[in-house]
C-alpha positions in Angstrom: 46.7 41.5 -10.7 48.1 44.2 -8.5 48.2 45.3 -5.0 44.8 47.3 -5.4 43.4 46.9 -8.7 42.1 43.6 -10.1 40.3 42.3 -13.4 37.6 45.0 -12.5 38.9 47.9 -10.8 40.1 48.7 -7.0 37.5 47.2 -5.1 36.6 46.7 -2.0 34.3 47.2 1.6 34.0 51.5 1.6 36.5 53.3 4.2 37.8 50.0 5.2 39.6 48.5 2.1 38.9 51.6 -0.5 38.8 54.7 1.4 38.3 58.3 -0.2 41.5 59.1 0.7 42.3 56.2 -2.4 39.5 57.9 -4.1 41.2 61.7 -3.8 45.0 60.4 -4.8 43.5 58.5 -8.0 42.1 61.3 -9.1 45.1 63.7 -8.4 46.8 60.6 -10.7 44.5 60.5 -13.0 44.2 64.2 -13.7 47.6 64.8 -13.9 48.1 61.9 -16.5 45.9 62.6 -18.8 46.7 66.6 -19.0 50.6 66.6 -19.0 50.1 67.7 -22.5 46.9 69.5 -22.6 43.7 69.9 -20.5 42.0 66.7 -19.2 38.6 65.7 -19.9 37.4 63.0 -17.5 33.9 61.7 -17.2 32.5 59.5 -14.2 29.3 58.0 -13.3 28.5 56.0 -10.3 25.9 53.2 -9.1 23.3 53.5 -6.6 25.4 52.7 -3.6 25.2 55.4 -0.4 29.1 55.5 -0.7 29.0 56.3 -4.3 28.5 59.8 -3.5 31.7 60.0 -1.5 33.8 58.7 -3.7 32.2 60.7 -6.9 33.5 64.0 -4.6 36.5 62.6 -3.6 37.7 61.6 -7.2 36.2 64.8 -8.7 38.4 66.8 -5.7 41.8 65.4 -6.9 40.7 65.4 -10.5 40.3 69.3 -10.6 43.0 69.9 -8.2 45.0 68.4 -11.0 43.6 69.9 -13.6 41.4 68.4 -15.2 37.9 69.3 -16.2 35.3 66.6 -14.5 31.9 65.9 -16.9 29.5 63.8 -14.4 26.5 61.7 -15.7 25.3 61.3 -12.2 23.5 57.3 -11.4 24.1 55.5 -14.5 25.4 52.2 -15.7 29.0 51.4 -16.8 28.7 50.9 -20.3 27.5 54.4 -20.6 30.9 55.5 -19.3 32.5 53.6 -21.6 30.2 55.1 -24.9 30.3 58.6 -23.9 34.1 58.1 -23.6 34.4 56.9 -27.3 32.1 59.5 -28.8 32.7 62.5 -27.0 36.4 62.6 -27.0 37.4 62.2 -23.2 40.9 60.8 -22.6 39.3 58.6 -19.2 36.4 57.4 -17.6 35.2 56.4 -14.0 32.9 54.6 -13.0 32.1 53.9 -9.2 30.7 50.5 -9.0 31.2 47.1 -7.1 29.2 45.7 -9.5 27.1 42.7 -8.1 28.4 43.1 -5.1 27.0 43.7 -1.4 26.3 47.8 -1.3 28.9 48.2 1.3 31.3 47.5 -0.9 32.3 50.0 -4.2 35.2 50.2 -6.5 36.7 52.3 -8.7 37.2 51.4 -12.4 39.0 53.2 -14.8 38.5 53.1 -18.7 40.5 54.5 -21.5 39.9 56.6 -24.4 38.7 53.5 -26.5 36.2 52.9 -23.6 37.9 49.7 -22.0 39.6 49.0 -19.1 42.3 50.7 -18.7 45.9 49.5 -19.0 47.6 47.5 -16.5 51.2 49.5 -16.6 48.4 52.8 -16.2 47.1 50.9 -12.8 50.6 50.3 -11.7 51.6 53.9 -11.9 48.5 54.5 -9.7 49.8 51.7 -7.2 52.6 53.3 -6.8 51.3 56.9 -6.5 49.2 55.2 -3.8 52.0 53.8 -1.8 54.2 57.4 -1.8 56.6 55.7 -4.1 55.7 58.3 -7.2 56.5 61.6 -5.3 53.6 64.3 -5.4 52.2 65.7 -7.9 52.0 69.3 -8.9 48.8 71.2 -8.2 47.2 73.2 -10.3 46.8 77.2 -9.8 44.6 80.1 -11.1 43.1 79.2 -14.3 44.4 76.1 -14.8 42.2 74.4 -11.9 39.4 71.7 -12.9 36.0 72.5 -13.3 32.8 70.2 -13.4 30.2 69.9 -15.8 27.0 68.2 -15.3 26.8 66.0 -18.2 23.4 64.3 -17.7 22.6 64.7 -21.7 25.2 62.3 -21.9 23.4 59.4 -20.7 20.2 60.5 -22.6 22.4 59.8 -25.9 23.5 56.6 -24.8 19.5 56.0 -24.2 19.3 56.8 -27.8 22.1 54.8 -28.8 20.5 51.7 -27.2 17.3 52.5 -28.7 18.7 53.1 -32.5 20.3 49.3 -32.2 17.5 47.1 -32.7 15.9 45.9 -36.2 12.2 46.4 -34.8 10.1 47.2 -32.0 9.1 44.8 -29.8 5.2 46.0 -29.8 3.1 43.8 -27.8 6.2 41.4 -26.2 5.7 41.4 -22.7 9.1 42.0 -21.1 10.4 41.6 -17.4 13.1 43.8 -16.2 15.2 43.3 -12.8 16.8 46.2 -12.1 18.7 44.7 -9.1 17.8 48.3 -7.6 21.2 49.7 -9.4 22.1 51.4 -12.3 19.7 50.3 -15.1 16.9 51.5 -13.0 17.4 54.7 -14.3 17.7 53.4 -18.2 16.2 50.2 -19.1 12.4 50.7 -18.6 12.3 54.0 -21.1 14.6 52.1 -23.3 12.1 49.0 -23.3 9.2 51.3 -23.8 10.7 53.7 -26.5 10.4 50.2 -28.4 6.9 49.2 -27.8 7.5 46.5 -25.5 5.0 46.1 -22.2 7.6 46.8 -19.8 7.0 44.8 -16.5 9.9 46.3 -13.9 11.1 44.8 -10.7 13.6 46.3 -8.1 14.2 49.7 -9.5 13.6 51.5 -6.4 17.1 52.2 -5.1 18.0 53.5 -1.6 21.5 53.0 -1.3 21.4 49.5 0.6 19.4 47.5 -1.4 21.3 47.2 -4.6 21.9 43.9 -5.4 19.9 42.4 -2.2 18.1 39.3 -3.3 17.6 40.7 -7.0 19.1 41.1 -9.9 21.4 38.8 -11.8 23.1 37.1 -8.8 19.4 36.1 -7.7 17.9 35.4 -10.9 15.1 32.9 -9.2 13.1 36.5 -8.3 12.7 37.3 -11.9 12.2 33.3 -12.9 8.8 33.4 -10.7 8.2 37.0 -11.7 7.8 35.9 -15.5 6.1 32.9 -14.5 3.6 34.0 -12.2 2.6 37.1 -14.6 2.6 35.1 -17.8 5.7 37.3 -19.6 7.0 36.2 -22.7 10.8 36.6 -21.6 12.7 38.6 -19.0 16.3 40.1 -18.1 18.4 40.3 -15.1 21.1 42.8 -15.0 23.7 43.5 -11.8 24.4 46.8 -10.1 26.1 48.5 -12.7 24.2 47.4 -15.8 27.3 45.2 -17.6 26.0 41.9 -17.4 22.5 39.7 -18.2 21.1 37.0 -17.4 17.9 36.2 -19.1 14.6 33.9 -18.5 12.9 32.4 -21.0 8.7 32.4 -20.6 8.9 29.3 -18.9 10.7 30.6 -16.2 14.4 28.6 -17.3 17.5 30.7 -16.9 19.5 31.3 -20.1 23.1 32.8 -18.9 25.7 34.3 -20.4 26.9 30.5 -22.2 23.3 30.3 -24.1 23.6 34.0 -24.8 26.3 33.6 -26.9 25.3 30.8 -29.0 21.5 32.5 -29.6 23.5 35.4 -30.1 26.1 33.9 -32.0 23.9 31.8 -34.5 21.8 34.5 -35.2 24.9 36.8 -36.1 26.3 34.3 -38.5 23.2 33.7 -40.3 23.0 37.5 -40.6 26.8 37.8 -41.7 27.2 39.6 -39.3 30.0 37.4 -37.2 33.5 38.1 -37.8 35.2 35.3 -38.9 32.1 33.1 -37.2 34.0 33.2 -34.2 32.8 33.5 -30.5 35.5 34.4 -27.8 35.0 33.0 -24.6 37.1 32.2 -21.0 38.1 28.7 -19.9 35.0 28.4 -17.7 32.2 28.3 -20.4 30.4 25.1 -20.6 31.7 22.7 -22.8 27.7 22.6 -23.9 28.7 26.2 -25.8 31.9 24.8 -27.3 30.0 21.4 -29.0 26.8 23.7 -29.9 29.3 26.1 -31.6 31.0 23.1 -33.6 27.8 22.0 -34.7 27.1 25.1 -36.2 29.8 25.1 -37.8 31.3 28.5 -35.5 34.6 28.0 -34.1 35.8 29.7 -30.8 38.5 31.5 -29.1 39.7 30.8 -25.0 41.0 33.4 -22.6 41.9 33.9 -18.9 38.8 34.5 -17.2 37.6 38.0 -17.0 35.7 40.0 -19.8 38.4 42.7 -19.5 40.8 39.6 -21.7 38.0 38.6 -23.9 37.5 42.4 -24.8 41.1 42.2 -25.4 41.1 39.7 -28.0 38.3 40.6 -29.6 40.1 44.4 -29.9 43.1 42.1 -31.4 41.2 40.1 -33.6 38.3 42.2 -34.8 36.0 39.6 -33.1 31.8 40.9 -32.8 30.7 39.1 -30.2 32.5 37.4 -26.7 31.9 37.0 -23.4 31.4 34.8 -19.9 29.0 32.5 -18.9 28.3 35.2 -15.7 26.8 37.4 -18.3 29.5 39.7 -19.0 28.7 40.0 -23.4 30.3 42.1 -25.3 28.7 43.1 -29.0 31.9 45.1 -30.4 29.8 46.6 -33.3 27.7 48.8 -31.1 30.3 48.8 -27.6 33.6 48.3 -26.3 32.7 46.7 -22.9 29.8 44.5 -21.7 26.6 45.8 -21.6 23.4 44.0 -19.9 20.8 46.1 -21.6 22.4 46.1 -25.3 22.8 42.1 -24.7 18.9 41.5 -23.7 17.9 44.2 -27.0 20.7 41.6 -29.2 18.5 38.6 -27.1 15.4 40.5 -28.3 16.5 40.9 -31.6 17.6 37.1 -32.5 14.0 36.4 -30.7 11.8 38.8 -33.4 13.8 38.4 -36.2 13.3 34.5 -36.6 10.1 34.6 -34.6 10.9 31.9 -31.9 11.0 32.0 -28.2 14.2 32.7 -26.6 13.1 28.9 -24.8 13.1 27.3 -28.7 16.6 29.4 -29.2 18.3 28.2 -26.5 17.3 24.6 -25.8 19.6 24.2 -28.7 22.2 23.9 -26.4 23.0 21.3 -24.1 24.5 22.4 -21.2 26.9 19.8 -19.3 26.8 19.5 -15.7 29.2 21.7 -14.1 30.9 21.0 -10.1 33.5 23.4 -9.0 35.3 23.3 -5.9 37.2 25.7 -4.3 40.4 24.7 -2.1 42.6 26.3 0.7 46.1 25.9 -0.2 49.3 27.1 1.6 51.0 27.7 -1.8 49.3 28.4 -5.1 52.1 27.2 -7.4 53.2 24.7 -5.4 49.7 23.0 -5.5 49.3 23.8 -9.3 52.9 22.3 -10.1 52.7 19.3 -7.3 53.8 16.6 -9.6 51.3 14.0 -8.3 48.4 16.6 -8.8 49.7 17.2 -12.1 49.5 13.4 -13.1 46.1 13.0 -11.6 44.7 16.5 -13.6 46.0 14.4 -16.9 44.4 11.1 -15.8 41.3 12.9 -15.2 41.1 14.7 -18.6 42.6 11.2 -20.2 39.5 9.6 -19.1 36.7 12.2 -19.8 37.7 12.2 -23.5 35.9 14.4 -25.4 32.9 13.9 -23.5 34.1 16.2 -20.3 37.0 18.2 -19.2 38.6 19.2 -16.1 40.2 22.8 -16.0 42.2 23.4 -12.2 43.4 26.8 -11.9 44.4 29.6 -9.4 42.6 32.4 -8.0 43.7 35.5 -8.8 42.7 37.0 -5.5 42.7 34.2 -3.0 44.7 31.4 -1.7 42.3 28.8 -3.5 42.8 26.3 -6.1 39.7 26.4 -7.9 39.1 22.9 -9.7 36.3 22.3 -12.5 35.2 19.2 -13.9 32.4 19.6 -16.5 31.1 15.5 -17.8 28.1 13.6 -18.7 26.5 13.7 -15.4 26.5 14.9 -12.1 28.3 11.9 -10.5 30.9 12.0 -13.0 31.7 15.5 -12.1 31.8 14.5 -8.0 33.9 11.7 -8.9 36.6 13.7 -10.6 36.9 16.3 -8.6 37.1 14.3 -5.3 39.7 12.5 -6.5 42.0 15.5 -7.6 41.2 17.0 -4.1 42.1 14.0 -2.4 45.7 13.8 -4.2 45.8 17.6 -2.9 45.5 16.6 0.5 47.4 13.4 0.6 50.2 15.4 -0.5 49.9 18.2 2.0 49.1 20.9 0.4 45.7 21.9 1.9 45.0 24.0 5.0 42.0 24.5 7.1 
């Protein structure tokens, strides 16, 4: 984690944490980066957020004053960026998103030539650029001075790549779409339709405000009545920028990213079509997913949480499919970085293809009750390594068995312990977690 960027990008409120002055020295970075040996080719798209616009000028200002040559898709979702970067042979792409966050806040993320997030040592040269300790950077002159390109077709091939994926049409499935009034308003519904689905959308009316405003995947409970109350067969949630899903089955229960991956997942491996019938999650899937996966005979890998290290490991290992219980899945056949809309056509896919309800897919997994707790430390280390919170993390786990777990970990961006107990029930998990809290504080280490 650096000073500015974290597991998804430099984010933060507009002109108040990420300014355009950040915006215009990125891109004067960027652009002279990528074209110390040749001429740049950058490509950026942006959400529907009213500071999206800024920032798109701002970054295409110290691009082309660099050098480079700016292509720009215009409103579109993030794993377009990252598919017109692998298959059009630009060396970076933008995209300006805060993801499923509140619209006064945007980011900047950065992707490399493979179409993933880009480097951390490439993030820290930016940092530094950033805080004057890089001196400046040449500009360019005459001819050598960026020009941009608008690059709309772009998108409409990803819209064909999306379409091209599937096994069938989905004539005469009655799908629900939540748009979350971001990115995918502008994609899913004529990808939905190019496949004969009756395509029921819901908050794909953007304005620059409402993006993510009580819709969308962080309030999936608007699409669970919307399938409900209009008898839909199944329905999809994505966030602002389009990289995650959350699906509903037609009874209105939520399937995330966890029950994804094992419909997913199982339906793969009886296709052949799972390397090594392996799954790659983070630490904070359900233990539900690991035991489903065991059953199927699948085994699974753990990383750090953030889809930018399971996309790692999956690059590493030549894994197909990974991802987070948020929704963040990533199908590595078809694209490098999660992708909401790919996920609920894989979703739609598994669904057809052995002629079940997403509800008789997932209700194969069991899904243990969950309590997190978030703490105030003064210190994170010092809590984490406190020998007495140590001792009680290992009685914890000692008694849960195989039949729970307790994962305590830090924040990467606040001053919080986070600790997780996952066990048979609901008053197991209270139990557990009280008790490591209350070591925490008899020892000193929490503040107000």
């Amino acid at each position: 984690m650096g000073k500015y960027f974290g597991t998804d990008g430099f984010r933060g409120e507009a002109n108040v944490k990420l300014t355009v002055d950040h915006a215009f020295k990125v891109g004067r970075y960027v652009g002279w980066y990528y074209g110390r040996d040749h001429k740049a080719k950058i490509v950026i798209g942006k959400d529907t957020r009213r500071s999206s616009y800024m920032f798109e000028y701002a970054l295409v200002a110290g691009l082309t004053a660099s050098g480079a040559d700016v292509y720009l898709l215009h409103v579109t979702t993030t794993p377009s960026v990252s598919y017109a970067v692998r298959t059009e042979d630009f060396d970076c792409g933008i995209m300006i998103s805060a993801s499923h966050n509140p619209f006064y806040d945007n980011g900047i993320k950065l992707l490399n030539g493979n179409g993933q997030k880009i480097e951390a040592e490439v993030e820290a040269r930016i940092e530094a650029y950033l805080d004057g300790l890089i001196e400046d950077l040449p500009l360019a002159t005459k001819e050598d001075i960026g020009r941009t390109v608008d690059f709309a077709s772009g998108r409409n091939r990803y819209i064909g790549h999306l379409i091209s994926i599937p096994s069938r049409d989905f004539k005469g499935i009655k799908v629900g779409l939540d748009c979350a009034n971001g990115s995918s308003s502008a994609i899913a519904k004529s990808v939905f339709e190019a496949l004969q689905a009756k395509t029921y959308v819901i908050n794909n009316q953007p304005d620059g405000t409402n993006i993510n405003t009580n819709c969308g995947s962080t309030h999936i409970e608007v699409l669970q009545k919307y399938v409900v109350d209009n008898g839909l067969d199944i329905g999809f949630a994505y966030d602002g920028d389009a990289d995650r899903c959350i699906a509903v089955d037609h009874k209105g229960n939520v399937v995330d990213g966890d029950k994804i991956m094992y419909v997913c997942g199982k339906y793969l491996k009886e296709q052949g079509r799972l390397k090594d019938d392996t799954v790659v999650t983070t630490v904070m899937s359900n233990l539900g997913l690991y035991k489903s996966l065991e059953r199927e005979d699948m085994k699974y890998e753990q990383t750090a949480v953030g889809d930018k290290y399971v996309a790692e490991n999956m690059m590493e290992n030549g894994y197909s499919l990974g991802g987070e219980q948020s929704g963040h899945i990533i199908f590595s056949r078809y694209a490098a970085t999660g992708d909401g809309i790919l996920t609920s056509l894989m979703v739609m896919e598994a669904c057809v293809e052995k002629k079940a309800t997403l509800c008789d897919l997932a209700r194969e997994m069991k899904v243990y009750p969950q309590l997190l707790r978030n703490v105030r430390v003064a210190d994170k280390k010092t809590a984490r390594e406190n020998p007495k919170v140590v001792a009680a993390v290992e009685e914890v786990a000692k008694k849960l068995g195989s039949d729970g777990r307790i994962l305590v970990r830090e924040s990467g961006t606040e001053p919080l312990i986070r600790v997780m107990v996952e066990a048979g029930t609901d008053e197991l998990c209270l139990e557990n977690v009280d008790h490591v809290v209350k070591v925490m504080e008899s020892e000193g280490l929490l503040i107000d």
